[in-house]
N, C-alpha and C positions, 0 to 999 in steps of 0.2 A: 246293359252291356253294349247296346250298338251305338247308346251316347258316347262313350267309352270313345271306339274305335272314329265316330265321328270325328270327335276333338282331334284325336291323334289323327287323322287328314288332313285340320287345317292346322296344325302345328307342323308338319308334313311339306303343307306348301309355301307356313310362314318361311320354315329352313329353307328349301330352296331358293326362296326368295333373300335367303340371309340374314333376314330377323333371326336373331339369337335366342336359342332356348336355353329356359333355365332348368338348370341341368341336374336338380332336383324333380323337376317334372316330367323327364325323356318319354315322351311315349311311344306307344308300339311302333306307329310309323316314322318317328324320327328317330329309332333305333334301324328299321329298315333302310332308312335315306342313307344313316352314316356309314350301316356297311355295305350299301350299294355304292357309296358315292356318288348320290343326286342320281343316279340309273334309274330308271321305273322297273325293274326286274330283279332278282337274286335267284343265283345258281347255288348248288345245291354244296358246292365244296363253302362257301359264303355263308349258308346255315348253318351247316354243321362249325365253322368256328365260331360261328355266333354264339353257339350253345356251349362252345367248349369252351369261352371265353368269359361267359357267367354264368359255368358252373351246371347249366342243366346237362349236360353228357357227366353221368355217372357211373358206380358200378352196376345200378338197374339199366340205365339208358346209353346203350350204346352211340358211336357216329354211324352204323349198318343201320339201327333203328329212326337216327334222323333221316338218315338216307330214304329210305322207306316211306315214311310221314311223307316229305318232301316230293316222292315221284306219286305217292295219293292226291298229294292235294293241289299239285300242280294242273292245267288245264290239261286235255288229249293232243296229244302234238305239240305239246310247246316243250318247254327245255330250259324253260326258267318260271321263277315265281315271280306274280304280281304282286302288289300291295296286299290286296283282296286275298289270293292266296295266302300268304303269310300269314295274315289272321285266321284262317283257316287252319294252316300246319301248328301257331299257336295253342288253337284247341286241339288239337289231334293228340299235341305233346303233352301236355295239361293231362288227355286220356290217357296215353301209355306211362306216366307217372304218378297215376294215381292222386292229380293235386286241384285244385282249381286252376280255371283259366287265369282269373284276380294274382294267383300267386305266382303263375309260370309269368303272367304281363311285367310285373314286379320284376321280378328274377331277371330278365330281359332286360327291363329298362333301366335296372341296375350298372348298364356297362355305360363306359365313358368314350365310347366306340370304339370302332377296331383297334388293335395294338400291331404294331409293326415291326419286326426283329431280324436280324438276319444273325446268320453264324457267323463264327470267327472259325476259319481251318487251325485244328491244332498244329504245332512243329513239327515237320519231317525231317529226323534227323538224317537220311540221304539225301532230303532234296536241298535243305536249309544251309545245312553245312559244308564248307567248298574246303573242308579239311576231310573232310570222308569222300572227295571224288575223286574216281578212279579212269584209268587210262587217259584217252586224246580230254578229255572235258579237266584233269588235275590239272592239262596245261594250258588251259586256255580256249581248249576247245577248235574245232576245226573252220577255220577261215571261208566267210560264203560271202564277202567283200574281197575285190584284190587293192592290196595295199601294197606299201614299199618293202616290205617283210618277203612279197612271193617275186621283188622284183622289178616293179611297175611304180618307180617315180614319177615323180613329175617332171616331165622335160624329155625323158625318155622316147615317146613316138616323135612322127612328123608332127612338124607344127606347135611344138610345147605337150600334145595327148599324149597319154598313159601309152606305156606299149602294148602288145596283142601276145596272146599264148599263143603258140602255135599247135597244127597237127602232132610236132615234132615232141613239142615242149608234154603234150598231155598223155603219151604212148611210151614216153621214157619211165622204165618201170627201175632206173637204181635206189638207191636206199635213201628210204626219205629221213628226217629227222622225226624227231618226239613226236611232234603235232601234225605231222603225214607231209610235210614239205617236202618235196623232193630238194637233195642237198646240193641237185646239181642244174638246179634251173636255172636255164639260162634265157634274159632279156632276148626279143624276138627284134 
């Protein structure tokens, strides 16, 4: 058994080193490498997909029960597992499924390492569709640039600059238009 785990060290370091493993022979520790990515450590959410990814999280074996394994066989004070460890939580898992180590190592080294996925958000028919918006946003929505729309060409200040709102221009409460423009602003 500890020949076992030997090999799987220096296949371990050939990976990090970049030698290619063949990927019929994954062992325990270049199953650790791949979902640590070259890290000397795994955290404990890390394990548990590990396990949910080839299949040992079952309906006997929960991810609470990885959990578990995981803060046993980690060191006193640390917060992540070592290689060493690993092999450790290995057999531990082996015990609470009632299987050999030989089969859980199997099962493990079965994966072709982590899988990466993200979601796709489904369609919000209020947010997607600009035929379902309602009030200031049906028309365009409310102006947080000032353009020629509120007034302010080009050419209009000193010197070619945009004109300036005034005290005057932002206090005047007459009736704006659809989109909240006051109808009666006037260039400062």
């Amino acid at each position: 058994m500890r020949e076992v785990y030997r090999r799987s060290l220096v296949n371990a370091t050939n990976w990090a080193r970049g030698v290619d493993l063949d990927a019929d022979k994954m062992s325990i520790a270049g199953v650790f490498q791949s979902y640590t990515q070259g890290k000397g450590d795994m955290d404990s959410r890390t394990l548990v997909k590990l396990c949910k990814e080839t299949g040992v999280i079952d309906k006997q074996t929960t991810p609470t029960d990885i959990d578990l394994i995981f803060t046993k066989c980690k060191a006193k004070g640390a917060k992540r597992l070592t290689c060493e460890d690993f092999e450790k939580a290995v057999e531990e898992i082996a015990k609470r499924k009632n299987k050999s180590v030989d089969e859980i190592t199997q099962q493990l080294c079965s994966s072709s390492g982590p899988s990466f996925s993200g979601t796709k958000a489904d369609a919000v028919r209020l947010h997607d569709d600009k035929s379902t918006f309602t009030g200031v946003h049906a028309h365009g929505g409310p102006s947080t640039v000032d353009t020629p729309s509120r007034g302010q060409a080009a050419g209009l200040g000193p010197s070619g600059a945009t004109a300036q709102i005034s005290l005057a221009d932002i206090c005047d409460r007459s009736t704006p238009d659809i989109r909240g423009v006051n109808k009666n602003f006037q260039k400062s």
